[in-house]
C-alpha positions as CSV (number, residue, x, y, z in Angstrom):
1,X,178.8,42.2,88.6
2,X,180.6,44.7,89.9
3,X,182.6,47.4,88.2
4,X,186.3,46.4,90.2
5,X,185.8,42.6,89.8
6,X,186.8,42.9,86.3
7,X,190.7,42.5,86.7
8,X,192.5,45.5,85.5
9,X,195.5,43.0,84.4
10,X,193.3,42.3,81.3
11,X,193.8,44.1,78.8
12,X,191.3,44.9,75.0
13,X,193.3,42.9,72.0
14,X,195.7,45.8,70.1
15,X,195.0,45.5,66.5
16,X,195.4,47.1,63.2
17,X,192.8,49.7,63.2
18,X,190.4,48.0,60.5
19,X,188.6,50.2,57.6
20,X,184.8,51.0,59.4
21,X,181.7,50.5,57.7
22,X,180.0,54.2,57.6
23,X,175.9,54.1,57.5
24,X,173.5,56.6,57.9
25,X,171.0,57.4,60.2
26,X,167.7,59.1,60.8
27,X,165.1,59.6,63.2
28,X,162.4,61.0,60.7
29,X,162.6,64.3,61.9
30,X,159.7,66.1,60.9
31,X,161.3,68.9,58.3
32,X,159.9,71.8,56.2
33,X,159.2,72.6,53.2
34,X,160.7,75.4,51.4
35,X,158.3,77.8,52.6
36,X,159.1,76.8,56.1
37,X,156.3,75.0,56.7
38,X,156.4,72.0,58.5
39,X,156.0,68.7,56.4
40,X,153.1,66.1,57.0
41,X,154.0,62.9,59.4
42,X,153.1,60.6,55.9
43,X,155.4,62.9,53.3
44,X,158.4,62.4,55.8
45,X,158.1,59.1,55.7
46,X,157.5,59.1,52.0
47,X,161.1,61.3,52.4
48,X,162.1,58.5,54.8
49,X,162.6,55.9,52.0
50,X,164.4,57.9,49.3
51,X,167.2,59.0,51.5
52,X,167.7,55.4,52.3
53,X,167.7,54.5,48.4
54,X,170.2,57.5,48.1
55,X,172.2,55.5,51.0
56,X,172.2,52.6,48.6
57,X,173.1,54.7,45.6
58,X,176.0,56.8,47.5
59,X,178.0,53.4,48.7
60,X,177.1,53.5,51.8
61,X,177.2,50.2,53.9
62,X,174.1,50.8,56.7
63,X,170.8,52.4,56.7
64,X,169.2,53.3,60.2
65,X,165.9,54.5,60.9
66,X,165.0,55.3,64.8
67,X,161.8,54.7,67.2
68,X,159.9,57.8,68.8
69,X,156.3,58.2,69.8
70,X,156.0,61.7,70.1
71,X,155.2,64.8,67.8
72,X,158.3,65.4,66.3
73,X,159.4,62.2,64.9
74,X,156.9,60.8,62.2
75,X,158.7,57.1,62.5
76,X,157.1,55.0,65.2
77,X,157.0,51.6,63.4
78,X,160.6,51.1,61.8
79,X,160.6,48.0,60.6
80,X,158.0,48.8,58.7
81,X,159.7,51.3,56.5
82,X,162.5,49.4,56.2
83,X,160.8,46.3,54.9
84,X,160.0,49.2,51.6
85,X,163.1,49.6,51.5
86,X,164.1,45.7,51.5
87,X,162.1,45.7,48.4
88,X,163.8,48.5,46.4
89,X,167.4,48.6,47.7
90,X,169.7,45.6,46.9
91,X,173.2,45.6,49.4
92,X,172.5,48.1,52.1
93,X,172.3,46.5,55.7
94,X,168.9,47.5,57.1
95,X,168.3,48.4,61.2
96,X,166.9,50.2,63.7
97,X,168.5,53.2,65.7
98,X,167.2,52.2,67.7
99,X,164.9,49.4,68.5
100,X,163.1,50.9,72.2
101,X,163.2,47.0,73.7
102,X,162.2,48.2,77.1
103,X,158.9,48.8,75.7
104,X,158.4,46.2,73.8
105,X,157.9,42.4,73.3
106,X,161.2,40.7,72.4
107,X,159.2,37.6,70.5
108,X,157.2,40.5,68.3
109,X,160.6,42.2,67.7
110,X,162.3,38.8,66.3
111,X,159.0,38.2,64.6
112,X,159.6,41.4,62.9
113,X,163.0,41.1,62.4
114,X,162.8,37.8,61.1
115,X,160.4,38.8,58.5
116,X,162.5,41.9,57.1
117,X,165.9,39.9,57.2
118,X,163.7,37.3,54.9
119,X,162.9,40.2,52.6
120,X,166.0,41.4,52.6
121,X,167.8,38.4,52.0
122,X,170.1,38.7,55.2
123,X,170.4,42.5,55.3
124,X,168.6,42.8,59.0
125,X,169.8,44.1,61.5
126,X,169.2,45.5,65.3
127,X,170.4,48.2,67.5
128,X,168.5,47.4,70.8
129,X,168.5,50.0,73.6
130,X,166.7,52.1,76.1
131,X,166.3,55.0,73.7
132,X,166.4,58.8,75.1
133,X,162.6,59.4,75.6
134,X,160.3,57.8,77.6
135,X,157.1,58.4,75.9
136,X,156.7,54.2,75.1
137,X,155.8,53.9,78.8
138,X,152.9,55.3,79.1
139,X,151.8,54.2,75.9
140,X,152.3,50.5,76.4
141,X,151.0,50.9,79.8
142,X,154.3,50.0,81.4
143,X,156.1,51.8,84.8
144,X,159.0,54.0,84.7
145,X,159.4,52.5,87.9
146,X,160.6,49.3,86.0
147,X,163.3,51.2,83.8
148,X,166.2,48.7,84.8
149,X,164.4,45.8,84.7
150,X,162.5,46.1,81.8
151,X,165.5,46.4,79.8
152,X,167.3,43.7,81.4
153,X,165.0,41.0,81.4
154,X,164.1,41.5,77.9
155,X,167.5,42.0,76.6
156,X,168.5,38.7,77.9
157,X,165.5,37.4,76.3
158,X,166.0,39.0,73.1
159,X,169.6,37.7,73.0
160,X,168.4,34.2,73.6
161,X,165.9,34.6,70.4
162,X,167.6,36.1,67.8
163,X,169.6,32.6,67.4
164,X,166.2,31.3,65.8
165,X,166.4,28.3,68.1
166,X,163.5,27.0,70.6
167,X,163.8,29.0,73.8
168,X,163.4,28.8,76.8
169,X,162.9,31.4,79.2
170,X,161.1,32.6,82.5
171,X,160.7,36.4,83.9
172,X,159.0,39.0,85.2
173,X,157.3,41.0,82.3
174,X,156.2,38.7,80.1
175,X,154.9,34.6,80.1
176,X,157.6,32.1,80.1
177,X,158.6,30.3,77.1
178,X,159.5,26.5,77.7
179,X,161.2,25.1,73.9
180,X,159.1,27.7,72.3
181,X,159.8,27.4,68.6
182,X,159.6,31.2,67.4
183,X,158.8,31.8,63.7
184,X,159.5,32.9,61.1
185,X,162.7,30.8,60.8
186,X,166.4,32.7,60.1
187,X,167.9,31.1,56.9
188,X,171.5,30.5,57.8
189,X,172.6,32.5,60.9
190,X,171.6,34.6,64.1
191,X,170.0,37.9,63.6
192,X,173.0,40.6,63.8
193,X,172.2,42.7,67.2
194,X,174.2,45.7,68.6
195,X,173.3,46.8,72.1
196,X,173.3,50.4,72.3
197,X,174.2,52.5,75.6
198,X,174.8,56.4,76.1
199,X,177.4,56.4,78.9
200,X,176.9,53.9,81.4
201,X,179.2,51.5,82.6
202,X,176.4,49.3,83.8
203,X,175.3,48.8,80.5
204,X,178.6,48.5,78.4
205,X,179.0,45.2,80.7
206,X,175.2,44.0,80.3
207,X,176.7,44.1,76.7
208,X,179.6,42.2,77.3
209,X,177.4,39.6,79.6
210,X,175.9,38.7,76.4
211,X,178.3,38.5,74.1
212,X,176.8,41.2,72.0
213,X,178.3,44.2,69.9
214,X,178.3,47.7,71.5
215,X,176.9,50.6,69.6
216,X,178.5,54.0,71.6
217,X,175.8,57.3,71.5
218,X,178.2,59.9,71.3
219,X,176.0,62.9,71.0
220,X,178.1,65.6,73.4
221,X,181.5,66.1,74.8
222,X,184.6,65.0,73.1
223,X,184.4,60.8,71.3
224,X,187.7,60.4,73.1
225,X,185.8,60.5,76.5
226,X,184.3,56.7,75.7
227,X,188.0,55.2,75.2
228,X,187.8,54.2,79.2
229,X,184.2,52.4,78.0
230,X,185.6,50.8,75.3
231,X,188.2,49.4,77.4
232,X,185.9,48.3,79.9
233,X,184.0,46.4,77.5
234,X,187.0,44.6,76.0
235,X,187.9,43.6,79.6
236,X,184.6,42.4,80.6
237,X,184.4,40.2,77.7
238,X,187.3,38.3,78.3
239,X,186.4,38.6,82.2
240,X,183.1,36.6,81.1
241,X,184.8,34.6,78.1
242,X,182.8,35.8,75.5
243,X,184.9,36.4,71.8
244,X,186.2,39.8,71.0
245,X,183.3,41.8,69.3
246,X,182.7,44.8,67.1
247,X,182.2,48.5,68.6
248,X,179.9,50.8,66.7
249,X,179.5,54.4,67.2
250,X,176.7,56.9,65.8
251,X,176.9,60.5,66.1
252,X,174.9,63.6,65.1
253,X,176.2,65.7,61.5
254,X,175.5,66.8,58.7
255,X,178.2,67.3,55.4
256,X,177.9,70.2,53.5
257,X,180.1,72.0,50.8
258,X,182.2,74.1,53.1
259,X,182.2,73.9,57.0
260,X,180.7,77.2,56.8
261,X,178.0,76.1,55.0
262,X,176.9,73.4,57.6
263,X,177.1,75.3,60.3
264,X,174.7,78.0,58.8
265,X,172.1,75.1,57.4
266,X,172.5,73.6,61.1
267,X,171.8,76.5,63.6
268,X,168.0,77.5,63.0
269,X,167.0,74.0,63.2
270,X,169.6,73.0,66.0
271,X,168.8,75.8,68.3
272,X,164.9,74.9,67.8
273,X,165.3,70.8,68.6
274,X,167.6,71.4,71.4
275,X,165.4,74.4,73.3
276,X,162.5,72.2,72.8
277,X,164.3,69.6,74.5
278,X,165.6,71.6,76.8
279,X,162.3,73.1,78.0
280,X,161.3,69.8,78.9
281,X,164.6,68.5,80.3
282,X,165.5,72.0,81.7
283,X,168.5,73.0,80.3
284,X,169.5,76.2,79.4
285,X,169.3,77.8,76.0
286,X,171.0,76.7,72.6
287,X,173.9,78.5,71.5
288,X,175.7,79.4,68.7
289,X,178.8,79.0,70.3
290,X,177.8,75.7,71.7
291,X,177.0,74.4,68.0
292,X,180.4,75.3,66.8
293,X,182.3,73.9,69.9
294,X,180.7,70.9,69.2
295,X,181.7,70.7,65.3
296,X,185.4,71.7,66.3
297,X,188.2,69.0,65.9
298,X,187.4,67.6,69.5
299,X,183.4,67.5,69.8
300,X,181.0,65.5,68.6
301,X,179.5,66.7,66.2
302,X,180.2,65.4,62.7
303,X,179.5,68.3,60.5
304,X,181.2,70.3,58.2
305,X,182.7,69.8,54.7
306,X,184.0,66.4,53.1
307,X,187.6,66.3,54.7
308,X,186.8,67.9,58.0
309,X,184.3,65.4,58.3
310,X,186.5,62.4,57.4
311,X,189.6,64.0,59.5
312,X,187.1,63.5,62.3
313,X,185.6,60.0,61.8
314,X,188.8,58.6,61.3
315,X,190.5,59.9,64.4
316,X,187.5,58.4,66.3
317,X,187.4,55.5,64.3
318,X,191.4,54.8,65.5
319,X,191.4,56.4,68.9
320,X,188.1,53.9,69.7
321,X,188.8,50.9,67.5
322,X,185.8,51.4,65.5
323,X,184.4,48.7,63.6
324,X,181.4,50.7,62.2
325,X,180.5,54.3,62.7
326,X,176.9,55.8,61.6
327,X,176.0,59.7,60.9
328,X,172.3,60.7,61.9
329,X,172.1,63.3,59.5
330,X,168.9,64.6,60.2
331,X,168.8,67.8,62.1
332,X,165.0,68.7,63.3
333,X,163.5,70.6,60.8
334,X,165.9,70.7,58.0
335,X,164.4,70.2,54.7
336,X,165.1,67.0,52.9
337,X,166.9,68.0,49.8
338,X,170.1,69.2,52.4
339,X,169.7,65.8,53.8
340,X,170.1,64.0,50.5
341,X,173.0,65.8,49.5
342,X,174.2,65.3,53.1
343,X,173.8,61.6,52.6
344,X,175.4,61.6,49.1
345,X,178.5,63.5,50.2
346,X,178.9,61.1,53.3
347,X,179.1,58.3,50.7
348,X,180.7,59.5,47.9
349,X,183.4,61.9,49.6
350,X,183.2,60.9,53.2
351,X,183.5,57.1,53.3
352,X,186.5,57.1,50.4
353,X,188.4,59.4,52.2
354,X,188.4,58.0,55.6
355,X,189.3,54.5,54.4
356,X,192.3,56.4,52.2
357,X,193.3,58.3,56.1
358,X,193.1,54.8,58.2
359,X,194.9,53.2,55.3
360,X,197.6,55.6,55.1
361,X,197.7,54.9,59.3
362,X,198.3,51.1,58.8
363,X,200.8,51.3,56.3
């Protein structure tokens, strides 16, 4: 479909901003210890699992863990972890951050999935999207020359299966499925799935095609740049009848003390993810300045103390029409015990205090 066929006449539903759930996220970064030395794949993972208990623990409504298949991540099987954490947290939603379907099989996933909202008793849920490596490729044998398809095929796929119902199915990538019954079976509803998209138009529509939540990465610029998205996505729902859905946003942070405070925790370990990224991506070297731009009352970057923090979610959470928005609060190589305080203060401090903010705005 193309972009101008949407009718500009239509216009997203103005509501009453609604209070957001607030979650956490991580990648499993791999962090240091206190001597600076960098932490085992196995301890992170270990460290993985307590910062989702203190999620739990803080009030916190969502607990993401993200996909990667390269050095500095030590998570490349997510469901896995959180199915531990099924078993030793009790109300926390559970999910990926996400799920890398391009490179994967859409009947293991709801397999998976299935299985962990089972243990969880209904606390599953998926963020599907391309992700921002590509290392899966390679590794699963597939071609970068199929980026667009891959995701598209299996994405219409995956929403298809998550309903628990037979399917059927023919494409490209995979065999066809004619009323294939896929097991385990859901208890009571379809699995919860978010499609998440960086930027592009293209795929804020392949979201509304679907009738499926849209989870905004807003990892640079200002949050008030994806307002035109949003909009788009309201209007291609209604363009394709769908129901109105929830928009989800997850951003990079880190609360601390005083804002001073996280921007000195942040810097060292900033600077060293994003010139490692950069030498492979070829962007120019991490600044200072760029760090603190990014955590000033326009960028994206959700760090600093308590209120600055909550000043920030909440103006994104209104100017957007948030209906969840998630913090990955790890930050390359910073230790663990700033990410659990990070996590406590985003629960205990944070979340109250946006809610009070948006609740004040409604009155």
């Amino acid at each position: 479909m193309l972009l101008n066929t949407i009718p500009r006449e239509v216009e997203p539903v103005n509501t009453t901003v609604t209070l957001p759930e607030i979650g956490a996220e991580t990648f499993g970064d791999i962090t240091e210890d206190a001597n600076g030395s960098a932490l085992s794949h196995a301890q992170v993972i270990r460290n993985v699992l307590a910062e989702g208990q203190q999620a739990e623990a803080a009030g916190l409504d969502f607990f993401g863990v993200g996909e990667h298949h390269r050095d500095d991540y030590a998570v490349s099987s997510p469901e896995t972890v959180l199915a531990a954490l099924a078993s030793t947290t009790q109300t926390i939603k559970l999910g990926t951050a996400v799920t890398v379907l391009s490179s994967d099989d859409p009947v293991r996933v709801y397999e998976r999935f299935a299985t962990l909202d089972a243990l969880s008793h209904g606390r599953a849920e998926i963020i599907a999207g391309r992700g921002s490596f590509i290392e899966s490729f390679p590794l699963f044998g597939l071609s970068l020359d199929d980026y667009e398809e891959l995701f598209e095929e299996k994405l219409a796929l995956m929403a298809k299966l998550r309903h628990g119902t037979p399917v059927s199915w023919s494409g490209s990538h995979r065999a066809a499925l004619r009323g294939q019954q896929v097991y385990p079976l859901l208890e009571d509803r379809p699995l919860p799935m978010w499609v998440g998209v960086g930027g592009s138009p293209q795929s804020v529509i392949r979201a509304a095609r679907h009738g499926l939540p849209l989870f905004l990465a807003i990892i640079g610029g200002q949050p008030a740049a994806f307002e035109p998205l949003v909009d788009l996505y309201h209007r291609a729902l209604a363009e394709f009848g769908e129901s109105t859905q929830p928009v989800g946003a997850h951003f990079h942070g880190l609360v601390a003390d005083t804002d001073e405070q996280a921007l000195e925790l942040l810097w060292p370990h900033y600077q060293r993810t994003m010139n490692r990224l950069g030498a492979e991506r070829g962007w120019s070297p991490a600044s200072k300045i760029q760090l603190q731009a990014a955590m000033g009352p326009q960028g994206a970057m959700m760090a600093g103390s308590p209120e600055t923090v909550a000043r920030k979610l909440a103006k994104a959470t209104t100017t957007l029409g948030l209906s969840r928005v998630d913090i990955k609060y790890s930050a390359g190589s910073l230790p663990h015990e700033h990410l659990m305080k990070s996590i406590k203060l985003l629960g205990t401090e944070v979340k109250p205090r946006v809610h009070e903010l948006l609740a004040k705005a409604n009155a």
